[in-house]
C-alpha positions in Angstrom: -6.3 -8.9 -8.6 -2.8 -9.3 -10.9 -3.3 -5.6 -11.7 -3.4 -4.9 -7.8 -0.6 -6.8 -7.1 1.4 -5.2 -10.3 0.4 -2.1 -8.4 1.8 -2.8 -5.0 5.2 -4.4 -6.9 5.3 -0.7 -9.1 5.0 1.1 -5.7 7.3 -0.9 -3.7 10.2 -0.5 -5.9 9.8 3.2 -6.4 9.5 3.5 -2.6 12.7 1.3 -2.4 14.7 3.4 -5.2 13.5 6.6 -3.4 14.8 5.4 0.1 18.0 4.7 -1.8 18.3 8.6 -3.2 17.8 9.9 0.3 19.6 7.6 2.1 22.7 8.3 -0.4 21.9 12.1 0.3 21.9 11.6 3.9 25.4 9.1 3.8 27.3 12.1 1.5 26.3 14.7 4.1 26.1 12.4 8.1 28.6 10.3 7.2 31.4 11.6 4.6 31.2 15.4 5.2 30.4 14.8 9.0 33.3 12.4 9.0 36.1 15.0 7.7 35.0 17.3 10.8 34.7 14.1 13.5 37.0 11.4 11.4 36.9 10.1 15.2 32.8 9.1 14.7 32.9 8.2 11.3 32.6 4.1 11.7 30.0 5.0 14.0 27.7 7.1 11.7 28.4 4.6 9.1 27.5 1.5 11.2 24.1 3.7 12.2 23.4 5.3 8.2 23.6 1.4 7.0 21.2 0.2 9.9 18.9 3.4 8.9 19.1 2.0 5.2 18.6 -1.4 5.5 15.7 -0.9 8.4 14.1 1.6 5.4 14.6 -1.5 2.8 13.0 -4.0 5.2 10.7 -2.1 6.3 8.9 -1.2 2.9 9.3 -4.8 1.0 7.5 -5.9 4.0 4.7 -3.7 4.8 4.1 -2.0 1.3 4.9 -5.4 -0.6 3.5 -7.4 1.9 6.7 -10.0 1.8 7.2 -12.1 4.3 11.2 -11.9 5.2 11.9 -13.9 8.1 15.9 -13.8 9.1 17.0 -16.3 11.8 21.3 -16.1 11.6 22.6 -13.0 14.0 26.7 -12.7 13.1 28.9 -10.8 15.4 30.4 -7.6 13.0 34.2 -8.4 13.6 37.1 -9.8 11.7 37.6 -13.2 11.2 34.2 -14.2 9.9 33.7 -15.4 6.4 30.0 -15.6 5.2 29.1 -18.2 2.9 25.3 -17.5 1.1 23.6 -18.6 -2.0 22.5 -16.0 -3.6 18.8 -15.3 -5.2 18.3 -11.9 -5.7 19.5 -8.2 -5.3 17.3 -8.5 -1.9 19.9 -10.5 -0.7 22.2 -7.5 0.2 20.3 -5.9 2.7 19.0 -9.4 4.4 23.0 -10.0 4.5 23.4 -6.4 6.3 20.3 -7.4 8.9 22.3 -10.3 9.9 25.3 -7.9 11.1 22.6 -5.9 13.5 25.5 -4.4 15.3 27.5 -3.5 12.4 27.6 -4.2 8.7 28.9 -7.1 6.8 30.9 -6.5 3.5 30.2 -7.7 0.0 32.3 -9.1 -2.6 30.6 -8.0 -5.6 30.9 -7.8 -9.3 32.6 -4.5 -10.8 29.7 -3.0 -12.4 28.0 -2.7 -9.2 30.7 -0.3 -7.7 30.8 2.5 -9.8 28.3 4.1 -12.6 25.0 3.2 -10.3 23.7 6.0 -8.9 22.9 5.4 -4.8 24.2 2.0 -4.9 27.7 2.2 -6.5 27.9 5.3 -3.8 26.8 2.8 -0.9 28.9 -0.4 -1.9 32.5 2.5 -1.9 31.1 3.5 1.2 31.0 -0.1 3.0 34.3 -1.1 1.2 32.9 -3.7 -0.7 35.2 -6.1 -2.6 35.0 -5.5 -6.3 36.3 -8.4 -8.6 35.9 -9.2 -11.7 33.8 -13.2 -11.5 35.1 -15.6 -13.7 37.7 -13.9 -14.8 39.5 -13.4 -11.2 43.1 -12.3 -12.2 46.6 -12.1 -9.7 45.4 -8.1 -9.0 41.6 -9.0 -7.5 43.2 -12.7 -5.8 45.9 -9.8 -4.2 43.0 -7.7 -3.2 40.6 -10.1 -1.8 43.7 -12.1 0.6 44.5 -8.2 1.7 40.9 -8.1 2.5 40.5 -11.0 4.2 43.5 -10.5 6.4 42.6 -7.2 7.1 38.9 -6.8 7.6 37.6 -5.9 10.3 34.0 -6.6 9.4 32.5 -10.2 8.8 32.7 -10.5 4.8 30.1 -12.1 2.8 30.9 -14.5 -0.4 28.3 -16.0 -2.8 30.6 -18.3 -4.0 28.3 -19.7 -6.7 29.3 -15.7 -8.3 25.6 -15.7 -9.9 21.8 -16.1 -9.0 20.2 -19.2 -10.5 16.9 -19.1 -12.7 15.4 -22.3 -10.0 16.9 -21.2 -6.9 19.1 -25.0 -6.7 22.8 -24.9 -5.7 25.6 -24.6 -8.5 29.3 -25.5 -8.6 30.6 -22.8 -6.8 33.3 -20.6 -8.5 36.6 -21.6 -5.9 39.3 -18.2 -6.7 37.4 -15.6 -3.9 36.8 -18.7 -1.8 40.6 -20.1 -2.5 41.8 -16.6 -2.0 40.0 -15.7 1.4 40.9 -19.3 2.8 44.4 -18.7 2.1 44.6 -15.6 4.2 43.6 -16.4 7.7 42.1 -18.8 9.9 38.0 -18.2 9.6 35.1 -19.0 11.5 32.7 -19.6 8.5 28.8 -19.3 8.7 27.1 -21.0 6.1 24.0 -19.2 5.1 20.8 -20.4 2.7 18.1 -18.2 1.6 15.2 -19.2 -0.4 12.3 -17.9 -1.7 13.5 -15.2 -3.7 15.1 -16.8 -7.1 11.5 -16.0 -9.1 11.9 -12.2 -7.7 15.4 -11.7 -9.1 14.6 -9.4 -11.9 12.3 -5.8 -11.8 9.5 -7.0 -13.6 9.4 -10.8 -11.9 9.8 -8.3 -8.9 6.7 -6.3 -9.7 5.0 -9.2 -10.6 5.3 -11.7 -7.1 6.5 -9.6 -4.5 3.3 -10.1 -2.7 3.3 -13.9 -2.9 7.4 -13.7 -1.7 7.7 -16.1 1.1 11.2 -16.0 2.1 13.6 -17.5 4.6 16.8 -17.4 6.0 18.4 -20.0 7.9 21.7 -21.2 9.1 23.6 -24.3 7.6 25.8 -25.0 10.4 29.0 -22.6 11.8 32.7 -24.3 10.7 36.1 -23.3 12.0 39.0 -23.3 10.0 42.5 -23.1 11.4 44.1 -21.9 7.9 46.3 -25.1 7.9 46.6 -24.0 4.1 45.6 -24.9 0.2 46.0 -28.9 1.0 43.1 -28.7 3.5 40.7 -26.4 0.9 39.2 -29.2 -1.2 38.3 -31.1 1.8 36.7 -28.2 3.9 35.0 -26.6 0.6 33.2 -29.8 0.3 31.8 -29.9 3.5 30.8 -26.1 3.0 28.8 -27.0 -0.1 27.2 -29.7 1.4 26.1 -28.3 4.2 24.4 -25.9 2.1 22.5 -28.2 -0.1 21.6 -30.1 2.5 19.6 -26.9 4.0 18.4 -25.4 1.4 16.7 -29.4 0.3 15.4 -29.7 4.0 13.8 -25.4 3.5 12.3 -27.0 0.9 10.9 -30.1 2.2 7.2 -30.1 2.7 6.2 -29.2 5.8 4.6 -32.4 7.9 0.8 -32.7 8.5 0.0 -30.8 11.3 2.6 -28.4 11.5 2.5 -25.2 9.7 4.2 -24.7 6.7 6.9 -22.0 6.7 
């Protein structure tokens, strides 16, 4: 039975990686070559090749892995929306694109990620993704993430812890992004928890559970913030981490007699 399962975890991720090299096929020729002849349908084809992609992802870590994903939070794809998420595994990238079914969402994510990886350095350039360097955030990235947070016009999505955890628990969470995008604008912020994915976050724990992967994905409430400035940040960012622990300990809470668990 563990050699079946190691089976099914082997052949999801190679469907997964091979979804990735075709859909990065298709982007460089629907949406970057089509673009310089239509530059008019170019968001467009983008909004519909990252749909395409993330359907693909979805669709294969659910019925080839048998992993159950269930996504309840729906975010409108415009500016002024700050995502807040925990942040378990490399899965959590295209559940945070689901939740944008109208558009897509982007990341701020590490450096590496955005260049040297084939498919998925291609994909996070194509989505303007928000490379920074965590831990070491210097003047240049705090420039670029305020310009990006003024500017968006696309709901961006922060794991402000800046790493996944080996139990899934909420950490301290890093505060320059966080600091940096609150300084910009006024946000409405969506705090998001996922859980069930910590003991997947590496290829071989991957190939090993994927069928046993029970994961959900829930809201933690929806704040406004007026951007009344630094003075106000300590005070909100509390709340914001909070409200997140508080979720993710009630996901985790056992399910009552008679009801079924999730």
């Amino acid at each position: 039975m563990r050699i079946i399962r190691q089976l099914i975890g082997i052949v999801t991720i190679a469907l997964v990686a091979m979804a990735f090299v075709v859909g990065d096929i298709w982007g460089r020729i629907s949406v970057e070559l089509a673009g310089r002849w239509w530059p008019g349908r170019y968001e467009q084809r983008l909004r519909d090749h990252v749909r395409r992609m993330r359907r693909a992802t979805l669709f294969i870590l659910r019925h080839v892995g048998r992993a159950r994903i269930d996504i309840a939070p729906v975010i409108p794809c415009r500016g002024g929306i700050l995502v807040v998420m925990n942040h378990q595994s490399l899965i959590d990238i295209p559940v945070g694109c689901e939740m944008v079914p109208d558009g897509y969402p982007r990341f701020v994510t590490h450096v590496r990620y955005a260049k040297g990886i084939p498919s998925v350095s291609h994909v996070i350039r194509m989505i303007r993704a928000i490379a920074v360097h965590p831990g070491h955030t210097g003047a240049r990235d705090l420039e670029l993430l305020q310009e990006a947070g003024r500017t968006s016009e696309h709901p961006i999505i922060l794991y402000p812890e800046g790493h996944r955890t080996s139990d899934g628990e909420i950490r301290r969470w890093k505060r320059g992004a966080l600091d940096a995008f609150l300084s910009a604008r006024a946000w409405t912020i969506h705090v998001v928890v996922i859980d069930g994915l910590w003991n997947s976050a590496r290829i071989p724990a991957f190939i090993r559970t994927i069928t046993t992967v029970r994961c959900r994905v829930e809201s933690a409430g929806v704040f406004e913030y007026d951007g009344r400035g630094a003075a106000s940040h300590d005070e909100l960012v509390d709340r914001l981490h909070a409200a997140m622990c508080d979720k993710l300990s009630e996901m985790r809470r056992p399910a009552r007699s008679g009801t079924r668990a999730a």
